[in-house]
DSSP file (Angstrom, degrees, kcal/mol; ACC not computed):
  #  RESIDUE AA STRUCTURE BP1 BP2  ACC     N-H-->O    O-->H-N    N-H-->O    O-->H-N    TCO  KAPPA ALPHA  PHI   PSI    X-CA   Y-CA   Z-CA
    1    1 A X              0   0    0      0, 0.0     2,-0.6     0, 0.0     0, 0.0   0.000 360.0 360.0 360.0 127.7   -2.3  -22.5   19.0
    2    2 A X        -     0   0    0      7,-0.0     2,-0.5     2,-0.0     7,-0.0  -0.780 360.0-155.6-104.1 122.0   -0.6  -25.2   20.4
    3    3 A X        -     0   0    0     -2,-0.6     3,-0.1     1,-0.2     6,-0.0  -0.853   6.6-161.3-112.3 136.7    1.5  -28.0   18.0
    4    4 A X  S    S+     0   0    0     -2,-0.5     2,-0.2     1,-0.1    -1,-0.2   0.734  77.0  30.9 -80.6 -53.3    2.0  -31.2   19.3
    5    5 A X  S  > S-     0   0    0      1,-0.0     4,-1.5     0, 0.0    -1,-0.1  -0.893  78.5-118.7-119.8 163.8    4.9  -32.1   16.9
    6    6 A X  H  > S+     0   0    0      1,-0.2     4,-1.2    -2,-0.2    -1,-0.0   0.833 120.6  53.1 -75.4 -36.5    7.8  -29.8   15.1
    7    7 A X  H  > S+     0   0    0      1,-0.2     4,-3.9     3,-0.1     5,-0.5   0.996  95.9  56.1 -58.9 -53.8    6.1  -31.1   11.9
    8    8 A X  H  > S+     0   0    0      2,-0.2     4,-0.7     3,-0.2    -2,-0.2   0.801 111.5  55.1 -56.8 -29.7    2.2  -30.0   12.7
    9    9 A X  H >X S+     0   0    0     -4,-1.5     4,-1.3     2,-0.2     3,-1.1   0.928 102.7  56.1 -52.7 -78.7    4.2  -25.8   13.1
   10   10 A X  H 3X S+     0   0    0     -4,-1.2     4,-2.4     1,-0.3    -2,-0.2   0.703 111.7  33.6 -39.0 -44.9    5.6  -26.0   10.0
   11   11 A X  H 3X S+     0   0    0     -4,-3.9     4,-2.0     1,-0.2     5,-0.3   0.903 123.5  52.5 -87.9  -7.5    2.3  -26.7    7.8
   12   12 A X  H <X S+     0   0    0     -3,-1.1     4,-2.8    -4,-0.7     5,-0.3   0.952 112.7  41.2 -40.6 -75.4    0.7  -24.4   10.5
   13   13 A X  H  X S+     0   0    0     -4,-1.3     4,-2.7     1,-0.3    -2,-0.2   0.808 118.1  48.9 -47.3 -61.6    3.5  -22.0    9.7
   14   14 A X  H  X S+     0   0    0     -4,-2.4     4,-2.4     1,-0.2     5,-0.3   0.927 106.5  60.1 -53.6 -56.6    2.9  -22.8    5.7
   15   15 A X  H  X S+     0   0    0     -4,-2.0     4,-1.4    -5,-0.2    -1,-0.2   0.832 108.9  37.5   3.1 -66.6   -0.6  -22.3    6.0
   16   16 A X  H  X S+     0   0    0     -4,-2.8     4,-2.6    -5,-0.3    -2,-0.2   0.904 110.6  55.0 -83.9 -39.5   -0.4  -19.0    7.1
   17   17 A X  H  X S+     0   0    0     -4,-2.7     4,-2.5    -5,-0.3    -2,-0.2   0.916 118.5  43.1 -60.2 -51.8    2.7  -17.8    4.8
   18   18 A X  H  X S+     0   0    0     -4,-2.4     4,-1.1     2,-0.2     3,-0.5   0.996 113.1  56.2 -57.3 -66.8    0.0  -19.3    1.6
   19   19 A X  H  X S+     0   0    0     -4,-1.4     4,-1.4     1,-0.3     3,-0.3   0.873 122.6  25.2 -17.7 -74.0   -3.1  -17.6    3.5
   20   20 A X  H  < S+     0   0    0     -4,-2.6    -1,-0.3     1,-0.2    -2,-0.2   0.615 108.6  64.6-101.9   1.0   -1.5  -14.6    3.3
   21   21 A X  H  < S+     0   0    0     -4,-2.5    -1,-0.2    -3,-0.5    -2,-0.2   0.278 108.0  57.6 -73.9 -10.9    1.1  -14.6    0.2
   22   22 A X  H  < S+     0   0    0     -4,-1.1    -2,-0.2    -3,-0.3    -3,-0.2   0.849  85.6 109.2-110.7 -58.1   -2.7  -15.0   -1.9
   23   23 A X  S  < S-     0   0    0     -4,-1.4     5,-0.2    -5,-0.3    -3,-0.0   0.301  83.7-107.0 -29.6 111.5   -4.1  -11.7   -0.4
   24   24 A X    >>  -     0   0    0      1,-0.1     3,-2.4     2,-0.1     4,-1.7  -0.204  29.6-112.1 -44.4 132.4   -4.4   -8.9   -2.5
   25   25 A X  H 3> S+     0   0    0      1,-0.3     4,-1.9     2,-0.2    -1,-0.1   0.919 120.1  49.2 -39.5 -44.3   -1.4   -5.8   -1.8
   26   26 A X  H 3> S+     0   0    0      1,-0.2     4,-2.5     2,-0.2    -1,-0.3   0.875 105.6  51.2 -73.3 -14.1   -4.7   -3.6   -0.5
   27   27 A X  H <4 S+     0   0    0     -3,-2.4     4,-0.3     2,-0.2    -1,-0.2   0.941 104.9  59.2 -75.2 -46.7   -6.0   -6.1    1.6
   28   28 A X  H >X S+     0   0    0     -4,-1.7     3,-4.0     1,-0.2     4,-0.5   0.875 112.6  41.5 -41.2 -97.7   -2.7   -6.5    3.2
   29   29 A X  H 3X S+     0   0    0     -4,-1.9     4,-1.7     1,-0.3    -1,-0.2   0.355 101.8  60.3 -69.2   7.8   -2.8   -3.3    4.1
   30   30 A X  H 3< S+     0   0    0     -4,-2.5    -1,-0.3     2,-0.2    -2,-0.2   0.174 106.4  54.6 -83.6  12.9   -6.1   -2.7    5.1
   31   31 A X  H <> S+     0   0    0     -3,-4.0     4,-3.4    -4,-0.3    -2,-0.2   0.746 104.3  54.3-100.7 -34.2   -5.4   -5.2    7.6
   32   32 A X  H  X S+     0   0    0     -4,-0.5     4,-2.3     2,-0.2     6,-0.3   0.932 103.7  52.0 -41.8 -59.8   -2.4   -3.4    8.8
   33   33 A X  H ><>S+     0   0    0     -4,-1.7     5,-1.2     2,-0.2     3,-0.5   0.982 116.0  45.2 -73.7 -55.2   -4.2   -0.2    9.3
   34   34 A X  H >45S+     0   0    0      1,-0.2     3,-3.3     3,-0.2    -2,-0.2   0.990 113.4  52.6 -29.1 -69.7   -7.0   -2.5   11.7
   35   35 A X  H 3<5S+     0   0    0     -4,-3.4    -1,-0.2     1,-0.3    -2,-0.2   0.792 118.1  27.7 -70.2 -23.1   -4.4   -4.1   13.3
   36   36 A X  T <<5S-     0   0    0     -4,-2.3    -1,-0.3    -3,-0.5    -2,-0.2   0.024 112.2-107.6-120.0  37.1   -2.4   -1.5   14.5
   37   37 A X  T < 5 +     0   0    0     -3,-3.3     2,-2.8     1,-0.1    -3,-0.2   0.464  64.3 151.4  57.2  10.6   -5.2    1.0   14.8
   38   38 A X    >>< +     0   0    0     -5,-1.2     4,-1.3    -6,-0.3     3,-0.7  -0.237   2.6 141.6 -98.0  79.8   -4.3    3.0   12.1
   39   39 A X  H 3>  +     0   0    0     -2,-2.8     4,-1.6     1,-0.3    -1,-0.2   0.681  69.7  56.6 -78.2 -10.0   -7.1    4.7   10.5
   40   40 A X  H 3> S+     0   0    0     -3,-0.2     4,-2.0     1,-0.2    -1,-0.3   0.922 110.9  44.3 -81.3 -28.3   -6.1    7.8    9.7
   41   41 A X  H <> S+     0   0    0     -3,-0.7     4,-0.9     2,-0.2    -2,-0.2   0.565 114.8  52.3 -70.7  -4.4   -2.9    6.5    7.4
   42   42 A X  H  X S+     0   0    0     -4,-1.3     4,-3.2     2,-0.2     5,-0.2   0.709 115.5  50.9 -87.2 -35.7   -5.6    3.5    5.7
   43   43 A X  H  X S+     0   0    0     -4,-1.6     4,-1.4    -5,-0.4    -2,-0.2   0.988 111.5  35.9 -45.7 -65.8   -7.4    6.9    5.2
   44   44 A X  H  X S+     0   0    0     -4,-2.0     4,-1.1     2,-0.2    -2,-0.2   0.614 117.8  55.9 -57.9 -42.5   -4.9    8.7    3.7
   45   45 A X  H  X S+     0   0    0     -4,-0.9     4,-4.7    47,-0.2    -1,-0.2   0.965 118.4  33.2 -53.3 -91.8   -3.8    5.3    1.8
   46   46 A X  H  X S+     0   0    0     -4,-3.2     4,-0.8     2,-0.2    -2,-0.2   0.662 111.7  58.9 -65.2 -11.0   -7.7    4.7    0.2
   47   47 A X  H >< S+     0   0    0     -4,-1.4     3,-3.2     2,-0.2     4,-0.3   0.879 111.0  41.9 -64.9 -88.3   -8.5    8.2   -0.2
   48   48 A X  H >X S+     0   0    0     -4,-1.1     4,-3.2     1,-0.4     3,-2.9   0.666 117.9  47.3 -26.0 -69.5   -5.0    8.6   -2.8
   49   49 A X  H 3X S+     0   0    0     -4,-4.7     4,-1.6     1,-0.3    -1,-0.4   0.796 110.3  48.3 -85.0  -4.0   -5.7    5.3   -4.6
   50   50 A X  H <X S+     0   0    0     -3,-3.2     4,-1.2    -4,-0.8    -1,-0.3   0.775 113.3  51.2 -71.5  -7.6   -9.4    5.9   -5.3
   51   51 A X  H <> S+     0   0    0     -3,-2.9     4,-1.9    -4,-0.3    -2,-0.2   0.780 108.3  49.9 -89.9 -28.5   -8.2    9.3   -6.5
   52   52 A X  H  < S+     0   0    0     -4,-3.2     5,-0.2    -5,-0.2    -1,-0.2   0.961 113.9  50.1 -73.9 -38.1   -5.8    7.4   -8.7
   53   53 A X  H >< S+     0   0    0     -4,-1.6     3,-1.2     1,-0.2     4,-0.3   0.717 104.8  50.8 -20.8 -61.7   -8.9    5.3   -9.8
   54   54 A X  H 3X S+     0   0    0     -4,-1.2     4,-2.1     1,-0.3    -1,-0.2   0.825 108.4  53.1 -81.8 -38.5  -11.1    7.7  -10.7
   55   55 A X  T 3< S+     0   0    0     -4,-1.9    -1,-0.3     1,-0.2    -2,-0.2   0.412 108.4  52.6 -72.3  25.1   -8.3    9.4  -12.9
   56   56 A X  T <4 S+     0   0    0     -3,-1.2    -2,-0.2     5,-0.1    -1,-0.2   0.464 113.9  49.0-105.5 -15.6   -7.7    5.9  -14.7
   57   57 A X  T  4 S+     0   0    0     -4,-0.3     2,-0.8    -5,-0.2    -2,-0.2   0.870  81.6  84.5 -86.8 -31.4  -11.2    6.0  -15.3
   58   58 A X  S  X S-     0   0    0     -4,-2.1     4,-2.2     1,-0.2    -1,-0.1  -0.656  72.2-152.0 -75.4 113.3  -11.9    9.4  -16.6
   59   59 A X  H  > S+     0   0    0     -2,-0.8     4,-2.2     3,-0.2    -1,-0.2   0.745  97.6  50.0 -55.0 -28.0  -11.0    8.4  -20.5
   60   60 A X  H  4 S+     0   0    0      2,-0.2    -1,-0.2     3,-0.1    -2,-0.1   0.986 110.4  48.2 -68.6 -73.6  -10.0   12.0  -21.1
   61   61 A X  H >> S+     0   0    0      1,-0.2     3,-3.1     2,-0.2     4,-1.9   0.940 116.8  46.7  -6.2 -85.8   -7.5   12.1  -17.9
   62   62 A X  H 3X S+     0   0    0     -4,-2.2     4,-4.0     1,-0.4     5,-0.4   0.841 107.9  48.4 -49.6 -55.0   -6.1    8.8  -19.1
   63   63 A X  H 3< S+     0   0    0     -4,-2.2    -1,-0.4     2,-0.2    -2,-0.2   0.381 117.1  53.6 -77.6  18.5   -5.5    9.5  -23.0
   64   64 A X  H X> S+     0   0    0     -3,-3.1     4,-1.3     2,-0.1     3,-0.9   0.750 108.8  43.0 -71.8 -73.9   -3.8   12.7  -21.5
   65   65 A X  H 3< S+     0   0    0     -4,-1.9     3,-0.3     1,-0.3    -2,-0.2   0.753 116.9  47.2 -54.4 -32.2   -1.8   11.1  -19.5
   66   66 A X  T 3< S+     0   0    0     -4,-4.0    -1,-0.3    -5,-0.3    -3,-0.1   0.795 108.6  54.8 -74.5 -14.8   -0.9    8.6  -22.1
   67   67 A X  T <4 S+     0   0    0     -3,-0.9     2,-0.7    -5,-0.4    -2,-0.2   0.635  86.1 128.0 -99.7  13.8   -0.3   10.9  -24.6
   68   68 A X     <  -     0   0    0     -4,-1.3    -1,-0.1    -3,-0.3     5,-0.1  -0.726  47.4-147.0 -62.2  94.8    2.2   12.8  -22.5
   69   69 A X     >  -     0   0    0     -2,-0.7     4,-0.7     1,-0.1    -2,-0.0   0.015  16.3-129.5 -46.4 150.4    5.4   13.7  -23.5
   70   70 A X  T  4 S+     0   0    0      2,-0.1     4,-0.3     1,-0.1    -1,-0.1   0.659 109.0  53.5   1.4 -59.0    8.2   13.8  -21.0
   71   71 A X  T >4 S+     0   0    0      1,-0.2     3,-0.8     2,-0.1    -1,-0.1   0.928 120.0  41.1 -71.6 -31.7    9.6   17.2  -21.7
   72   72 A X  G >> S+     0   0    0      1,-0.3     3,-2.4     2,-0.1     4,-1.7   0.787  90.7  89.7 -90.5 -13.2    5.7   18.3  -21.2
   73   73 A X  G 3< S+     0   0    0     -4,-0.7    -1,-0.3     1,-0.3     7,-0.3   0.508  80.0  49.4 -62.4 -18.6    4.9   16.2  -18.3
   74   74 A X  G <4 S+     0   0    0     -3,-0.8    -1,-0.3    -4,-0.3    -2,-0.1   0.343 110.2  52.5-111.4   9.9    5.9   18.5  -15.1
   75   75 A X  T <4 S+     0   0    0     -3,-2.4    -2,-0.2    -4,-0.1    -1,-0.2   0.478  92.0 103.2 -89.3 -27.4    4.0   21.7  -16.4
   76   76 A X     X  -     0   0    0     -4,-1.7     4,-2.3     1,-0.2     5,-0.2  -0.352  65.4-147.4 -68.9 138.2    0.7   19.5  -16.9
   77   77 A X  H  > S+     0   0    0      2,-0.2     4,-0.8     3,-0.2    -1,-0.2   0.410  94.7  42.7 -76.7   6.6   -1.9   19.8  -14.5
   78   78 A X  H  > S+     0   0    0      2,-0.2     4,-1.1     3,-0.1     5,-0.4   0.819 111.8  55.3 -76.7 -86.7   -3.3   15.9  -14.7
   79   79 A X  H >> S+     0   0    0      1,-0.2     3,-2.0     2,-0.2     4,-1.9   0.699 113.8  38.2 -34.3 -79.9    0.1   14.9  -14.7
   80   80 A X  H 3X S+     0   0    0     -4,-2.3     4,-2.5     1,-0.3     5,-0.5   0.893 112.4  61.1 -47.3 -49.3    0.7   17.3  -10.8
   81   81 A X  H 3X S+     0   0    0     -4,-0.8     4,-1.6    -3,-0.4    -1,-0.3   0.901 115.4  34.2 -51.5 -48.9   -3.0   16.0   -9.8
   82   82 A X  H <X S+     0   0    0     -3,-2.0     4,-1.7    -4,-1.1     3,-0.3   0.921 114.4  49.7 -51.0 -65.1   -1.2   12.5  -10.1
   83   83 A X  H  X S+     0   0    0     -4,-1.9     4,-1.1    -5,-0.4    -1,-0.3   0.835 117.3  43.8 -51.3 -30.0    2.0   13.0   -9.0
   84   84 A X  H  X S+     0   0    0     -4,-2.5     4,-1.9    -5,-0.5    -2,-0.2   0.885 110.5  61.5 -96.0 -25.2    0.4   14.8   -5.8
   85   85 A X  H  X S+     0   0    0     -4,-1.6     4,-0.9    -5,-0.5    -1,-0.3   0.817 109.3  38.5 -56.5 -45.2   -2.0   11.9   -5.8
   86   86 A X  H  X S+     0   0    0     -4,-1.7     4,-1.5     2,-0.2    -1,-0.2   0.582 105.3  65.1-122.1  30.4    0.6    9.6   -5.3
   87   87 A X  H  X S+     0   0    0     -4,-1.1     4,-0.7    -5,-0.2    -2,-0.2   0.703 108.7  44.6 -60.1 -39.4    2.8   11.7   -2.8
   88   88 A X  H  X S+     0   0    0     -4,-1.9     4,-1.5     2,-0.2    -2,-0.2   0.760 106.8  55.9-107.2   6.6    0.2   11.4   -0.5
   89   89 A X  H  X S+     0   0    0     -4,-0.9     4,-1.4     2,-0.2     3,-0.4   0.948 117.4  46.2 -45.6 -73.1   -0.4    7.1   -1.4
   90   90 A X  H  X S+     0   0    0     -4,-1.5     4,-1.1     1,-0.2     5,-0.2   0.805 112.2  47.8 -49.4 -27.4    3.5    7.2   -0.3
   91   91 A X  H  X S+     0   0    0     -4,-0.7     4,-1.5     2,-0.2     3,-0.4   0.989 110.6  48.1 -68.5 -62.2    3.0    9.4    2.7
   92   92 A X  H  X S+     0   0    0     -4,-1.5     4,-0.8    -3,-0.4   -47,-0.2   0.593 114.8  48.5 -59.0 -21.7    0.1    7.5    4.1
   93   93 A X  H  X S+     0   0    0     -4,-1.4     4,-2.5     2,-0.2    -1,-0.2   0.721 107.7  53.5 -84.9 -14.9    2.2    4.2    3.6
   94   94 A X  H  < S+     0   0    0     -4,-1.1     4,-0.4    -3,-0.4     5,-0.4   0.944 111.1  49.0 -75.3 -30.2    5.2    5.9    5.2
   95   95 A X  H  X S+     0   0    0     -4,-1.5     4,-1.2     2,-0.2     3,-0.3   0.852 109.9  47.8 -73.1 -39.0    2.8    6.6    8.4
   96   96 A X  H  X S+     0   0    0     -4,-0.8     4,-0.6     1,-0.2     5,-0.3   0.962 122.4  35.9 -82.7 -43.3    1.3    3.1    8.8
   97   97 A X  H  < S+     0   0    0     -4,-2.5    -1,-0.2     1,-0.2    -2,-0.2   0.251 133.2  20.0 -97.3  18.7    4.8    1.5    8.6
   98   98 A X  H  4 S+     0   0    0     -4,-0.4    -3,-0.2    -3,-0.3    -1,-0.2   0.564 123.0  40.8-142.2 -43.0    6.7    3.8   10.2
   99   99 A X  H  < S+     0   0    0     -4,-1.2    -3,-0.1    -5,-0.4    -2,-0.1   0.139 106.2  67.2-117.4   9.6    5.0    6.3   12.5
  100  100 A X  S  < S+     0   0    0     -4,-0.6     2,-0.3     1,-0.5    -1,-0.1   0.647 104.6   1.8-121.5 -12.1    2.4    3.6   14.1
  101  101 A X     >  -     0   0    0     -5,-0.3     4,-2.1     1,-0.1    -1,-0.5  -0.875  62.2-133.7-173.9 142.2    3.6    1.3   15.9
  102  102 A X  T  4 S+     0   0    0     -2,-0.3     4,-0.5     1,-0.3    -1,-0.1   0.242 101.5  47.4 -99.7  21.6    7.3    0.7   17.0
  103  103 A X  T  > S+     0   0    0      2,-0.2     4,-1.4     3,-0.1    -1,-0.3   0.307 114.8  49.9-116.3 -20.4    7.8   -3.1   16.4
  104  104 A X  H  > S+     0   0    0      2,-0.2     4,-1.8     3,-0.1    -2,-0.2   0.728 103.4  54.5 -74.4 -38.6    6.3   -2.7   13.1
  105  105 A X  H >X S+     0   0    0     -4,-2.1     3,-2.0     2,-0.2     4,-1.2   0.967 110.7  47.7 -74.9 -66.8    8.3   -0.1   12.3
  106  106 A X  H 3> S+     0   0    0     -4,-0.5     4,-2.8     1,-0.2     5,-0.4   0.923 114.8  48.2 -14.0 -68.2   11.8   -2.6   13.2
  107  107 A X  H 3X S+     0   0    0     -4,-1.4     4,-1.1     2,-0.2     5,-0.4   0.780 111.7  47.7 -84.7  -2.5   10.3   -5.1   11.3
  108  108 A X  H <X>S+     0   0    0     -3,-2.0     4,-4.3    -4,-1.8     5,-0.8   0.999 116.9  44.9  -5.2 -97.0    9.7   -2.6    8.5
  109  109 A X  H  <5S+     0   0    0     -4,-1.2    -2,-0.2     1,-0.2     4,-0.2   0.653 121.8  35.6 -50.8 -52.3   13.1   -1.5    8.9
  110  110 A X  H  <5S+     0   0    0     -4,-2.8    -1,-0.2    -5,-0.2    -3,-0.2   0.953 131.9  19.7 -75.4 -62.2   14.6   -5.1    9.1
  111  111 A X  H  <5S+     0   0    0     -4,-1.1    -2,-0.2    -5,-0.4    -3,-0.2   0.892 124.9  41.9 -82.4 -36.0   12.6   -7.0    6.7
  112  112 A X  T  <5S+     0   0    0     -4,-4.3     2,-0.6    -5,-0.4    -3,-0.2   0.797 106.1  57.1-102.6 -43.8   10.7   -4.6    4.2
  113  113 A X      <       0   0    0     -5,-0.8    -1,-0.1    -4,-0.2    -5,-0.0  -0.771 360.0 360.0-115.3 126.1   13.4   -1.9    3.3
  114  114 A X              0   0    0     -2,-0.6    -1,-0.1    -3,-0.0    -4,-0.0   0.380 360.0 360.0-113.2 360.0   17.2   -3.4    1.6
């Protein structure tokens, strides 16, 4: 795209920053995993949070998990189905920003992590 004056970038530039600052977190990153070809971490990604879904959905799951103590919480199995559930969310993100492409991972590294 070509701008004609330093003004006509900026609302380009603003545009785009709005455009995408309104996108839903998943969307973002199911654009990520498209754009830098990375379908097995967008797998790995949506598999883990529909698995987290479906346990916010199962009402039994869910008044477990809310009625879960602390002390009790690392022997329950709901609670480890979760926790492993979102070991492998965190894995799958760690793969698309890190392990796919090496100018994404820099601007990761530069912008994303403080």
């Amino acid at each position: 795209m070509k701008f004609d004056e330093p003004s006509d970038f900026y609302a380009g530039l603003e545009n785009y920053l709005v455009g995408f600052s309104n996108k839903p977190p998943l969307e973002v990153v199911a654009d990520f995993a498209l754009q830098f070809k990375a379908l097995e971490a967008g797998k790995a990604i949506f598999t883990a949070y529909d698995q987290f879904l479906s346990i916010l959905g199962d009402v039994k799951k869910r008044s477990r998990l809310e009625e879960l103590g602390v002390d009790d919480a690392a022997g329950d199995p709901i609670f480890q189905e979760s926790r492993s559930i979102g070991t492998a969310f965190q894995e799958g993100l760690t793969s698309l920003f890190f392990d796919t492409d090496p100018e994404l991972t820099k601007a990761t590294q530069r912008y994303g992590v403080f």
